[in-house]
Backbone as JSON Lines, residues from 0, in Angstrom:
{"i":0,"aa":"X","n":[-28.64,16.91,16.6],"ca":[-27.85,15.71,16.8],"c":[-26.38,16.11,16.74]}
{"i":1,"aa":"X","n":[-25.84,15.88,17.46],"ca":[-23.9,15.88,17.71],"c":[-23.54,14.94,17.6]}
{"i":2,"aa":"X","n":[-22.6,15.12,16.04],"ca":[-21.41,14.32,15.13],"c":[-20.51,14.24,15.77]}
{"i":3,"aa":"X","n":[-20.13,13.42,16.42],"ca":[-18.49,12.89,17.49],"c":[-17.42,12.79,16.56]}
{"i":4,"aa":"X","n":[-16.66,13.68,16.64],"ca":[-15.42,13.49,15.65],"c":[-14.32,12.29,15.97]}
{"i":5,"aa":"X","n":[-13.66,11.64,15.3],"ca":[-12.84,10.32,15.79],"c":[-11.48,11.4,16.4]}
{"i":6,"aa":"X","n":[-11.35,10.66,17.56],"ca":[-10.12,11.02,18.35],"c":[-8.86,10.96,17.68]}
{"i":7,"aa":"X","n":[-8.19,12.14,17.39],"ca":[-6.79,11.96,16.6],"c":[-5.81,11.71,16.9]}
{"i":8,"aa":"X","n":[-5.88,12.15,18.97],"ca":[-4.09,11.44,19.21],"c":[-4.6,10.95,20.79]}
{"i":9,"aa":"X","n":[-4.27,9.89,20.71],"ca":[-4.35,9.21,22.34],"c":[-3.48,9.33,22.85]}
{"i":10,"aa":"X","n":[-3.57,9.54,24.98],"ca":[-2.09,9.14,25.7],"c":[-2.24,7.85,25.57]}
{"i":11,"aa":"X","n":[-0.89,7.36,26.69],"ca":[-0.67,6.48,26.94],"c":[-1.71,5.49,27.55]}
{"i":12,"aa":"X","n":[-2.09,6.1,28.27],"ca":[-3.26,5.63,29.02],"c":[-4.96,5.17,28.23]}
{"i":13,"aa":"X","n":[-4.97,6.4,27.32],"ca":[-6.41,6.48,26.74],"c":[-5.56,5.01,25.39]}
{"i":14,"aa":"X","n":[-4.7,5.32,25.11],"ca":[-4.6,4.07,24.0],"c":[-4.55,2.76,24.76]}
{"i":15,"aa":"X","n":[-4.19,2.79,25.4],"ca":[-3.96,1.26,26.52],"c":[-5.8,0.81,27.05]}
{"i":16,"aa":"X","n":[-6.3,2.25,27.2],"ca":[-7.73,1.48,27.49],"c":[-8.49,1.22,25.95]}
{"i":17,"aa":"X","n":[-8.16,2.35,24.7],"ca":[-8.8,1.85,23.94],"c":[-8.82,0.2,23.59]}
{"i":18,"aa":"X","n":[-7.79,-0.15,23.69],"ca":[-7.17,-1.54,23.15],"c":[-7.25,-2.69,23.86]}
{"i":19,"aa":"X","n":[-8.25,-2.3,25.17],"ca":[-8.27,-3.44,26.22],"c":[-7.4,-3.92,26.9]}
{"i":20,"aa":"X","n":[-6.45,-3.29,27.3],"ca":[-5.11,-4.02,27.71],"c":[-4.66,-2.78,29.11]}
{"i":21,"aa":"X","n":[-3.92,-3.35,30.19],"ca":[-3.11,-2.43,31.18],"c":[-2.62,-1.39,30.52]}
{"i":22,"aa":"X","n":[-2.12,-0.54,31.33],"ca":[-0.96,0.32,31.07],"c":[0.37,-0.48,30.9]}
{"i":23,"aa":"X","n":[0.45,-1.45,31.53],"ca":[1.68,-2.1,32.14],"c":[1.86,-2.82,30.71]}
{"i":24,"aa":"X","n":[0.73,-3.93,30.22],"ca":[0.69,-4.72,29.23],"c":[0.87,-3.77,28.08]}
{"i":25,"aa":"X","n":[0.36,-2.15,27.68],"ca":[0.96,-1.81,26.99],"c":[2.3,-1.49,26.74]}
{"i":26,"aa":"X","n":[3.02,-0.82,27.67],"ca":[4.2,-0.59,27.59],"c":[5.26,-1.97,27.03]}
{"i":27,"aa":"X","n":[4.8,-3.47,27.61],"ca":[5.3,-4.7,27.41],"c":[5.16,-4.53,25.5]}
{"i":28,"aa":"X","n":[4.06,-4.18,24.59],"ca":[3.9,-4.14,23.57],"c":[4.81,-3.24,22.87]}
{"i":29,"aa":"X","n":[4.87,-2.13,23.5],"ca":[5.85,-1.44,22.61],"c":[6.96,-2.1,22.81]}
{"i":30,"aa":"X","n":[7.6,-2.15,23.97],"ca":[9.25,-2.72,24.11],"c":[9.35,-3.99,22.86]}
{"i":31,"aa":"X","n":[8.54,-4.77,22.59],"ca":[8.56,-5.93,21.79],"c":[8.33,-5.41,21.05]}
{"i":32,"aa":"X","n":[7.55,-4.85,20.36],"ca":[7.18,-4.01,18.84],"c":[7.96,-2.84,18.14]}
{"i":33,"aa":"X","n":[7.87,-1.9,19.09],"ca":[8.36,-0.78,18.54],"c":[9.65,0.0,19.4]}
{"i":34,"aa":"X","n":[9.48,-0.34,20.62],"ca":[11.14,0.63,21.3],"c":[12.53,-0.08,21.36]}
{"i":35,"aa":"X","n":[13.23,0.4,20.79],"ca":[14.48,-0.02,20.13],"c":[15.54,-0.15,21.62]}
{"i":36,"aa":"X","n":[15.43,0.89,22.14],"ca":[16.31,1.13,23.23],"c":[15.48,1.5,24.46]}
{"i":37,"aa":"X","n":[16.14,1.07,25.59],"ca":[15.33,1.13,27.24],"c":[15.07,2.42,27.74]}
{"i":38,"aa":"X","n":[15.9,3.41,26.8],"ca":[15.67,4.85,27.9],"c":[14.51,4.8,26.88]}
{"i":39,"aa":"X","n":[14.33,4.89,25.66],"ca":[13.38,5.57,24.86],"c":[11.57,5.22,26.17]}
{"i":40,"aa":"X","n":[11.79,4.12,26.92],"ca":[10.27,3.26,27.15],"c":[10.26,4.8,28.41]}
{"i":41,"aa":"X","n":[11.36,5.55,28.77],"ca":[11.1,6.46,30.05],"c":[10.27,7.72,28.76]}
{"i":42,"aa":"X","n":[10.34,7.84,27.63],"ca":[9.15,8.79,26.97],"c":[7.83,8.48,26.47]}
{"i":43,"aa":"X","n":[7.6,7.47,27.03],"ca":[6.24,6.61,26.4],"c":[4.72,7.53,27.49]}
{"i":44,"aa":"X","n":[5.27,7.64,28.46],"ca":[3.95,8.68,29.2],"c":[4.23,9.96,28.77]}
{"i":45,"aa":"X","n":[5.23,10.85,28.4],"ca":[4.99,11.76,27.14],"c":[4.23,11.92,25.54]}
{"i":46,"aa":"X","n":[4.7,10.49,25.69],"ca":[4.14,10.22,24.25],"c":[2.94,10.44,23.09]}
{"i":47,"aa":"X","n":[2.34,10.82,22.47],"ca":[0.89,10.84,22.0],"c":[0.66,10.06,20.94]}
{"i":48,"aa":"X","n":[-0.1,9.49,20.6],"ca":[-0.55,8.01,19.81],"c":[-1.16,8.36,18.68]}
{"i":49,"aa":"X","n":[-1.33,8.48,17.28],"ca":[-1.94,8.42,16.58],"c":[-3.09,7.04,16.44]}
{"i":50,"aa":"X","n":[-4.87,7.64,16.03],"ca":[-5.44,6.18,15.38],"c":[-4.68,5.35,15.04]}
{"i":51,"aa":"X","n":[-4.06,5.64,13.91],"ca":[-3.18,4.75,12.99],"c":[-2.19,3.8,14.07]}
{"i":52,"aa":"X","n":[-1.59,4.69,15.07],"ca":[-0.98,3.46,15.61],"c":[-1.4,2.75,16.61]}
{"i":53,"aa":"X","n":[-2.53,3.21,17.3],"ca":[-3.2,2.26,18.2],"c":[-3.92,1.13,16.99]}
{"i":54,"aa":"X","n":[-4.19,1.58,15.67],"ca":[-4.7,0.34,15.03],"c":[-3.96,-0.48,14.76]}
{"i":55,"aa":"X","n":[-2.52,-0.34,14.42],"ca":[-1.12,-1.52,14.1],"c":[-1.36,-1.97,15.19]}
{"i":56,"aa":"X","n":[-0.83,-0.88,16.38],"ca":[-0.98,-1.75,18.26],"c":[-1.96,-3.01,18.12]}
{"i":57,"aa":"X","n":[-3.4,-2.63,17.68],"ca":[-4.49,-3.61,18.09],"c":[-4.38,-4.81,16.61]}
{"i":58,"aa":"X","n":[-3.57,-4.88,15.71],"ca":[-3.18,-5.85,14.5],"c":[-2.25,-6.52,15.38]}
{"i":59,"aa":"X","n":[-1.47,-5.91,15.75],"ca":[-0.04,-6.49,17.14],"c":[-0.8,-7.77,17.69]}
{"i":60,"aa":"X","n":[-1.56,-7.02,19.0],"ca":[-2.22,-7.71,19.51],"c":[-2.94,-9.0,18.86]}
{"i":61,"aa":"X","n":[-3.89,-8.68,18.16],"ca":[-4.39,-9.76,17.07],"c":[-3.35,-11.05,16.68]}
{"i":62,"aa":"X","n":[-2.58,-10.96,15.95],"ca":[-1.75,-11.45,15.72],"c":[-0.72,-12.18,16.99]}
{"i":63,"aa":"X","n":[-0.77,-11.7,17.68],"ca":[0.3,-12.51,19.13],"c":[-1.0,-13.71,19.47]}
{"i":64,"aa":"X","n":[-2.42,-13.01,19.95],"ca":[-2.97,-14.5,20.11],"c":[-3.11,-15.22,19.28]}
{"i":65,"aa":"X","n":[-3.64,-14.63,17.81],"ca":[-3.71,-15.98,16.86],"c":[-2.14,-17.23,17.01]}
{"i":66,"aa":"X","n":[-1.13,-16.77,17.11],"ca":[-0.14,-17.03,17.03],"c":[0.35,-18.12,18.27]}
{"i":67,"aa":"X","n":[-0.47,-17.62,19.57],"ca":[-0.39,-18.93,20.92],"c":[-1.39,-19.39,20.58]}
{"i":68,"aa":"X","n":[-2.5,-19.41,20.01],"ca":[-3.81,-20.55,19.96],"c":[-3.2,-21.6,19.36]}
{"i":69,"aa":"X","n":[-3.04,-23.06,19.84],"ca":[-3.05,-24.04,19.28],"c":[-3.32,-24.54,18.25]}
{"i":70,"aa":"X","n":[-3.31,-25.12,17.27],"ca":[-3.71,-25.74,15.84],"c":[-4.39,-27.12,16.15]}
């Protein structure tokens, strides 16, 4: 039997599909979340992702819809 080790660093791409979302819709997440300045969003397809931050990413997410659902 082969133990699948958990993936330690995602691209851009592999974190955007882990998380259900575009490429496009990710990049929209960081600019609102985490990129401070506009050139920084031209190193985001360099970039490599830790678990840890595709899991904040997918708390992000979480949190934006709870947040438009109506009461």
């Amino acid at each position: 039997m082969q133990i699948r080790t958990p993936k330690s660093y995602f691209s851009e791409t592999e974190a955007a599909r882990t998380l259900g979302i575009s490429v496009e819709e990710f990049r929209t997440l960081l600019q609102r979340h985490i990129i401070d300045r506009e050139e920084d969003l031209n190193n985001v397809s360099v970039t490599t992702f830790h678990a840890s931050d595709v899991l904040l990413l997918r708390m992000l997410i979480g949190r934006q819809i709870t947040s438009t659902v109506p009461s």
